[in-house]
C-alpha positions as a LaTeX table, in Angstrom:
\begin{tabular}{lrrr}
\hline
Residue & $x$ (\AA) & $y$ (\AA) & $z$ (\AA) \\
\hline
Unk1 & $-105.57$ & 67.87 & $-41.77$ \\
Unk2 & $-108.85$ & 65.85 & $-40.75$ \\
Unk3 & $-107.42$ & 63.13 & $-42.80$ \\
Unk4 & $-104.13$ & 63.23 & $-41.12$ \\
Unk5 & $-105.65$ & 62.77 & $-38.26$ \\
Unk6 & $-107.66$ & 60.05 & $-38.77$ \\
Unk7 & $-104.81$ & 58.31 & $-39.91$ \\
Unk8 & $-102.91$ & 58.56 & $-36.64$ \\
Unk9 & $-105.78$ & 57.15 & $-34.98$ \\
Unk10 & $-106.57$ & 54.35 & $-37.21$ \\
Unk11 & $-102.43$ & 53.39 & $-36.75$ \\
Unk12 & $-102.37$ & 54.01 & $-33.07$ \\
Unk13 & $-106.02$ & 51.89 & $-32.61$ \\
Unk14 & $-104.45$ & 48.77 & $-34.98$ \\
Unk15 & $-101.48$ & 48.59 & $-32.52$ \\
Unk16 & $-103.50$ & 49.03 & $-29.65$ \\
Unk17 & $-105.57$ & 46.12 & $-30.57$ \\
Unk18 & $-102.45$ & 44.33 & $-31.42$ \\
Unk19 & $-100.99$ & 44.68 & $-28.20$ \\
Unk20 & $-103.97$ & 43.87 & $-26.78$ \\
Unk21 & $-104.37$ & 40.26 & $-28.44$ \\
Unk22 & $-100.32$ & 39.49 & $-27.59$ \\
Unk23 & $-100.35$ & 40.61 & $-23.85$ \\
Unk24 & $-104.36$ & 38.60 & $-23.73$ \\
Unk25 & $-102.52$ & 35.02 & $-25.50$ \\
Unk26 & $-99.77$ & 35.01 & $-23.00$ \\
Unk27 & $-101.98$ & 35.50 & $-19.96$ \\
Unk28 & $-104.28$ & 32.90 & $-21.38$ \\
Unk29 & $-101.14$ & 30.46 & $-21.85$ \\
Unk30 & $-99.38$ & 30.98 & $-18.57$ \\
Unk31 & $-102.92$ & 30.11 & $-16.99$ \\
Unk32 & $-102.60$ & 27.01 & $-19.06$ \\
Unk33 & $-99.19$ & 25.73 & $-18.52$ \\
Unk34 & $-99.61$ & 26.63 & $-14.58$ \\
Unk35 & $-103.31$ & 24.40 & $-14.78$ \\
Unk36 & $-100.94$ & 21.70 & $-16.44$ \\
Unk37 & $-97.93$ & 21.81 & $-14.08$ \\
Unk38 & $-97.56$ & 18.81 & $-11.86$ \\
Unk39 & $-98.98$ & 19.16 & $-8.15$ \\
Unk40 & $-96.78$ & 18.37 & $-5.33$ \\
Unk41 & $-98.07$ & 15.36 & $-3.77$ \\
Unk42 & $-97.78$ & 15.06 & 0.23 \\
Unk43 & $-95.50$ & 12.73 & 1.85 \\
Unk44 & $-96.74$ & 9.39 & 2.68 \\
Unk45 & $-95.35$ & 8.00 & 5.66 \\
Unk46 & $-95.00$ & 4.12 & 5.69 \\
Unk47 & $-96.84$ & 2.52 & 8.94 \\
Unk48 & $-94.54$ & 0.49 & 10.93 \\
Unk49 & $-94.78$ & $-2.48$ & 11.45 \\
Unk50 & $-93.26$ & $-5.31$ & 13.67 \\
Unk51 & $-91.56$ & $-7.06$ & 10.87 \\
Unk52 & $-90.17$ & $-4.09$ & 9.65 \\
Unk53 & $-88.39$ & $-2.77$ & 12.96 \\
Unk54 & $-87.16$ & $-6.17$ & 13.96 \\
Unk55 & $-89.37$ & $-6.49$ & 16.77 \\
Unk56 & $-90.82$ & $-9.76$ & 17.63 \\
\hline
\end{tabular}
């Protein structure tokens, strides 16, 4: 029965640790793709000048 039993652990602590190492490489490669994803750069607003309003 002790033998049994060690089995069920030994099966449920390999798919533990599998679990583990899936649910740890997709955390670790949605941190990298959202590190990686293009920033949104502010708006630059062009300075106006006489020349181009029209104005002189």
């Amino acid at each position: 029965m002790s033998d049994l039993l060690n089995l069920a652990m030994l099966i449920g602590a390999s798919l533990a640790s599998m679990a583990f190492g899936i649910f740890a490489a997709y955390y670790i490669l949605r941190l990298g793709f959202a590190l990686m994803r293009p920033q949104p750069q502010p708006a630059v607003k062009p300075k106006a000048s006489p020349e181009m309003a029209g104005i002189s």
